[in-house]
Residue frames as a rotation matrix with the C-alpha (Angstrom) as fourth column:
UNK 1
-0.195 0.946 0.258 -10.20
0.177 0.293 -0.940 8.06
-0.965 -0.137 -0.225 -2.42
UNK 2
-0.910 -0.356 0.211 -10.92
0.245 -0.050 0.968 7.41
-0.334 0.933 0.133 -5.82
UNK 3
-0.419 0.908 0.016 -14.43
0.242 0.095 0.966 6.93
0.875 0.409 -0.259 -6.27
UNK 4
-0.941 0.289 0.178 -16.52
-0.328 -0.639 -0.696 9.08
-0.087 -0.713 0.695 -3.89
UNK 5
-0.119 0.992 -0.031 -19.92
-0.901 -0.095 0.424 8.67
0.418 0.078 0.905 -4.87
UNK 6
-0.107 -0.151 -0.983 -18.92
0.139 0.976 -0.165 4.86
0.984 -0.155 -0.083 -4.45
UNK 7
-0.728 -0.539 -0.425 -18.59
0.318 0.284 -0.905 6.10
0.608 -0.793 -0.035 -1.06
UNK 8
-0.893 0.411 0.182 -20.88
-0.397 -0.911 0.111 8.21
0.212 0.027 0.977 -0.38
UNK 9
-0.337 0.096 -0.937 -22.99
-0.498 0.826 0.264 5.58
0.799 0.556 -0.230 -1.50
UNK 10
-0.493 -0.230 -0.839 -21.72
0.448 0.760 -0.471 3.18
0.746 -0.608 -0.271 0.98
UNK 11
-0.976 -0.064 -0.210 -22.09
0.214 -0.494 -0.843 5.89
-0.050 -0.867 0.496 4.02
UNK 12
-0.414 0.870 0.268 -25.54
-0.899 -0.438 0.033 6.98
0.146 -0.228 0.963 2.83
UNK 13
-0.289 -0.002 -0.957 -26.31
-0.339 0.936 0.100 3.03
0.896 0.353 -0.271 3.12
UNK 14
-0.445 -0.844 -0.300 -25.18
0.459 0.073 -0.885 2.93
0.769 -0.532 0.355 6.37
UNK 15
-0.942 0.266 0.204 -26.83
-0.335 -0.780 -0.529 5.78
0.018 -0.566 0.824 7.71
UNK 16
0.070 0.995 0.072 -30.68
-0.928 0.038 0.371 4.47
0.366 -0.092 0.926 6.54
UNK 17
-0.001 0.425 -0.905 -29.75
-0.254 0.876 0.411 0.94
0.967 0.230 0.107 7.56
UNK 18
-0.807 -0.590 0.004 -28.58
0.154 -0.217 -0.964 2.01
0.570 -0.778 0.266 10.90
UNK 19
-0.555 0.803 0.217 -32.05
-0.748 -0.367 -0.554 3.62
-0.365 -0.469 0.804 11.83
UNK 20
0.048 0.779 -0.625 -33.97
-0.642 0.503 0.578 0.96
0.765 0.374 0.525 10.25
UNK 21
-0.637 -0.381 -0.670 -31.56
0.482 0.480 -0.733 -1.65
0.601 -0.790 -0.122 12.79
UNK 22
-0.981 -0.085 0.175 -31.90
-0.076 -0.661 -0.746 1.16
0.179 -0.745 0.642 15.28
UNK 23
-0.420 0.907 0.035 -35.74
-0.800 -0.388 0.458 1.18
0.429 0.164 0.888 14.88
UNK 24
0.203 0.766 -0.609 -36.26
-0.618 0.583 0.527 -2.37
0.759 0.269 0.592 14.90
UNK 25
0.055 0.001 -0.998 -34.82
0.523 0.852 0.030 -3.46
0.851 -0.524 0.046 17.75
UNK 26
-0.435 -0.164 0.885 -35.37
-0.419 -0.834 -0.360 -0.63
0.797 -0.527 0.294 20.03
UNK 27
0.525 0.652 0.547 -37.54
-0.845 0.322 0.426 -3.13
0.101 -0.686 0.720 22.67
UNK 28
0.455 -0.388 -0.801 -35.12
0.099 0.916 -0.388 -5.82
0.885 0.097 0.456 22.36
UNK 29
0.943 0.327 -0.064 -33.39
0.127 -0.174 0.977 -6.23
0.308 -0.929 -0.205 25.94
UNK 30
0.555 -0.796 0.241 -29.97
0.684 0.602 0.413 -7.14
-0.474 -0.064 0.878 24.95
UNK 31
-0.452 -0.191 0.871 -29.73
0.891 -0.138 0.432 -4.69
0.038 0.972 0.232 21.93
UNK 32
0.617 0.780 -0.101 -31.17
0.777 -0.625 -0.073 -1.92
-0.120 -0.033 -0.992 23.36
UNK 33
0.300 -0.619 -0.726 -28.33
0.530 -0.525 0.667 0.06
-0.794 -0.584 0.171 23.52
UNK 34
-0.494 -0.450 0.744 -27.72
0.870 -0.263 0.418 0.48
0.008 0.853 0.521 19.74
UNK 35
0.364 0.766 0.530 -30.89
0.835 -0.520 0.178 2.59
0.412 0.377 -0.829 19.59
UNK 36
0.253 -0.147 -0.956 -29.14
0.751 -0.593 0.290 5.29
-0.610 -0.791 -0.040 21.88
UNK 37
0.222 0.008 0.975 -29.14
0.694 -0.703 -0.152 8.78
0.685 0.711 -0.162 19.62
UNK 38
-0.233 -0.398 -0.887 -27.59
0.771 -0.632 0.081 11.77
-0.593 -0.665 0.454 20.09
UNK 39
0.417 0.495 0.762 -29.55
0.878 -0.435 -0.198 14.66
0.233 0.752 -0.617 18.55
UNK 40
0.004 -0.168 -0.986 -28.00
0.426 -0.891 0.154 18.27
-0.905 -0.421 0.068 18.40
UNK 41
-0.234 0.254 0.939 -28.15
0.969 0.136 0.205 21.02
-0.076 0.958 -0.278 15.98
UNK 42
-0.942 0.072 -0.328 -29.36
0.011 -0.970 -0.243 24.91
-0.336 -0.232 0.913 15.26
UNK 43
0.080 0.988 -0.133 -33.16
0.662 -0.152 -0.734 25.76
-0.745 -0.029 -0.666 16.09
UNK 44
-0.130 0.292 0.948 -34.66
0.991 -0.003 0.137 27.14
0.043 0.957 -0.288 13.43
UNK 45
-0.664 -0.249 -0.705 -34.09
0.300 -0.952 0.054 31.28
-0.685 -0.175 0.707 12.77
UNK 46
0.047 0.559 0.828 -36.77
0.999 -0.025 -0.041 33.13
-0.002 0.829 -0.560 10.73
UNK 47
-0.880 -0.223 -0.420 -35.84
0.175 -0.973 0.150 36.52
-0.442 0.059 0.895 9.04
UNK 48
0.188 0.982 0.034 -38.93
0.847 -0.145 -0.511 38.52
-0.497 0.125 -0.859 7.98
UNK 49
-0.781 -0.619 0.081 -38.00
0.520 -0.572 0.635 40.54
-0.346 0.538 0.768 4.75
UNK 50
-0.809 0.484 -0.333 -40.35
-0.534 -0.843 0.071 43.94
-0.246 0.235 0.940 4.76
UNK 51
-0.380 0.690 0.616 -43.66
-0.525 0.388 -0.758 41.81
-0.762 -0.611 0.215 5.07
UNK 52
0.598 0.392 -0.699 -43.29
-0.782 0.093 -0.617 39.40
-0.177 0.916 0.361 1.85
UNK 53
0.457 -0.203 -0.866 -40.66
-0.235 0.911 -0.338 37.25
0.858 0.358 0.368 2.10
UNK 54
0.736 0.350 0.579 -39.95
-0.676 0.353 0.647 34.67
0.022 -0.868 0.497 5.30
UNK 55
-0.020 -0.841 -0.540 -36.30
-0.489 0.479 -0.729 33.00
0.872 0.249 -0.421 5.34
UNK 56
0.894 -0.146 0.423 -36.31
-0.344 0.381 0.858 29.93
-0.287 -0.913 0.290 7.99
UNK 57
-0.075 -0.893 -0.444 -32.79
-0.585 0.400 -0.706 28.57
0.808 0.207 -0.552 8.29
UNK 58
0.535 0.222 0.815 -32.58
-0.845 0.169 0.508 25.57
-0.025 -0.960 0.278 10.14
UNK 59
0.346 -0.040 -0.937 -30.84
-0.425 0.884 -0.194 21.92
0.836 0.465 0.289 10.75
UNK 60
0.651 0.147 0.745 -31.04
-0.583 0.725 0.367 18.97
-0.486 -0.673 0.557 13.16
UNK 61
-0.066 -0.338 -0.939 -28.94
-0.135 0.935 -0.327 15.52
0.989 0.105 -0.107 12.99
UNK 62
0.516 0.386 0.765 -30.52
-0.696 0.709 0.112 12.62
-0.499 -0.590 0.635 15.41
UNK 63
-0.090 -0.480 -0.873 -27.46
-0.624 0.710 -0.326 9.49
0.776 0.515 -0.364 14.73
UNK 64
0.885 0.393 0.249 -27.62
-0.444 0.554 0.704 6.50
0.139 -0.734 0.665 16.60
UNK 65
0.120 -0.927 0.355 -25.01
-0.536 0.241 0.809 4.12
-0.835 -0.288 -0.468 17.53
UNK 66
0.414 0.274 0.868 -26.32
0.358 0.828 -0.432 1.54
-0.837 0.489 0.245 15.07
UNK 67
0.890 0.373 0.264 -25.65
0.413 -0.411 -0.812 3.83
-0.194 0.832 -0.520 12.40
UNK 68
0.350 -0.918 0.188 -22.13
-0.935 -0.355 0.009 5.16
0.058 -0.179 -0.982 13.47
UNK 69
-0.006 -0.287 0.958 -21.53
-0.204 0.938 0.280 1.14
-0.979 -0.193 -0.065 13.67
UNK 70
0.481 0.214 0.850 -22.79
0.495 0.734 -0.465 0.77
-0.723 0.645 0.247 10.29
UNK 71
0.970 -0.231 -0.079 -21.04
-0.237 -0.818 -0.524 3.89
0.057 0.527 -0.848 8.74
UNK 72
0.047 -0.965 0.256 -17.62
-0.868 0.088 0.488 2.22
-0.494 -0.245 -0.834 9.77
UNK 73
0.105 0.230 0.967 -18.68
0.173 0.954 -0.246 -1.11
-0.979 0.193 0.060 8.42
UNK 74
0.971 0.089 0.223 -19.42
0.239 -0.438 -0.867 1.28
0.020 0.895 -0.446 4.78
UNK 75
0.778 -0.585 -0.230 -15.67
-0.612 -0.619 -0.492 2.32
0.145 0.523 -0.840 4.85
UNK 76
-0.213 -0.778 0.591 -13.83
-0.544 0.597 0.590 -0.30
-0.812 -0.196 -0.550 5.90
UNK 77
0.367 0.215 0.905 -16.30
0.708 0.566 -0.422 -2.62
-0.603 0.796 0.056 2.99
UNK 78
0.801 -0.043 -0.598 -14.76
-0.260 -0.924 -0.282 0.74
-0.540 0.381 -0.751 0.57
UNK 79
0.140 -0.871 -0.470 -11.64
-0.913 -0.298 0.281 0.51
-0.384 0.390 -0.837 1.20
UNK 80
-0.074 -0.354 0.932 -11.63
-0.071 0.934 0.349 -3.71
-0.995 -0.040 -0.095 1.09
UNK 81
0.389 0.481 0.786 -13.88
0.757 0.319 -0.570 -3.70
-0.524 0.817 -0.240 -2.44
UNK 82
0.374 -0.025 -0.927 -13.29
-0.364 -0.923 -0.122 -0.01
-0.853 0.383 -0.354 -4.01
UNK 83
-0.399 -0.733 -0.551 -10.12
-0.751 -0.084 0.655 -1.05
-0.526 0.675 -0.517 -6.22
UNK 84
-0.743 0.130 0.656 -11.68
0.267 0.957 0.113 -4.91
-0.613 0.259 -0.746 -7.06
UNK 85
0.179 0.914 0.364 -14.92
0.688 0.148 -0.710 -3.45
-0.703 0.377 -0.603 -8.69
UNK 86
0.673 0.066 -0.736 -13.48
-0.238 -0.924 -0.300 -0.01
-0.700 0.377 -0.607 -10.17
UNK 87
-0.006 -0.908 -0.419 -10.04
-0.669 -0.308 0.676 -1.62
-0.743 0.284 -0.606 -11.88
UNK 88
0.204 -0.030 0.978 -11.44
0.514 0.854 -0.081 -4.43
-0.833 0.519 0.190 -14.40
């Protein structure tokens, strides 16, 4: 992997067009299935340091299929383009 960000990129691409997809066709009948999300994560922990300072520590991830579809779609278009755009 030469060019990360390139990727990165791609995957973070991926990920917002996925939920947009994922969004917009959530009532379709055929197509409902992309929208299907799987949400897990660690609930949120708050330390209380001597009554002044409040540390929450916390983090969720909610992916759909659409989005795992389109995140493969970003690395396979990587690996196809990567070398064509980076080696002129």
């Amino acid at each position: 992997m030469k060019h990360p960000i390139y990727m990165f990129f791609l995957a973070a691409c991926g990920i917002m067009l996925g939920g947009l997809l994922g969004g917009a066709i959530s009532e379709t009948a055929g197509l409902s299935w992309l929208t299907y999300s799987v949400n897990f994560g660690i609930d949120t922990v708050t330390f209380r340091l001597l009554d002044v300072l409040n540390l929450t520590f916390g983090f969720t991830l909610d992916i759909n299929v659409a989005q795992i579809l389109l995140i493969i779609v970003g690395i396979i278009v990587y690996y196809k383009t990567a070398n064509a755009i980076f080696d002129k």
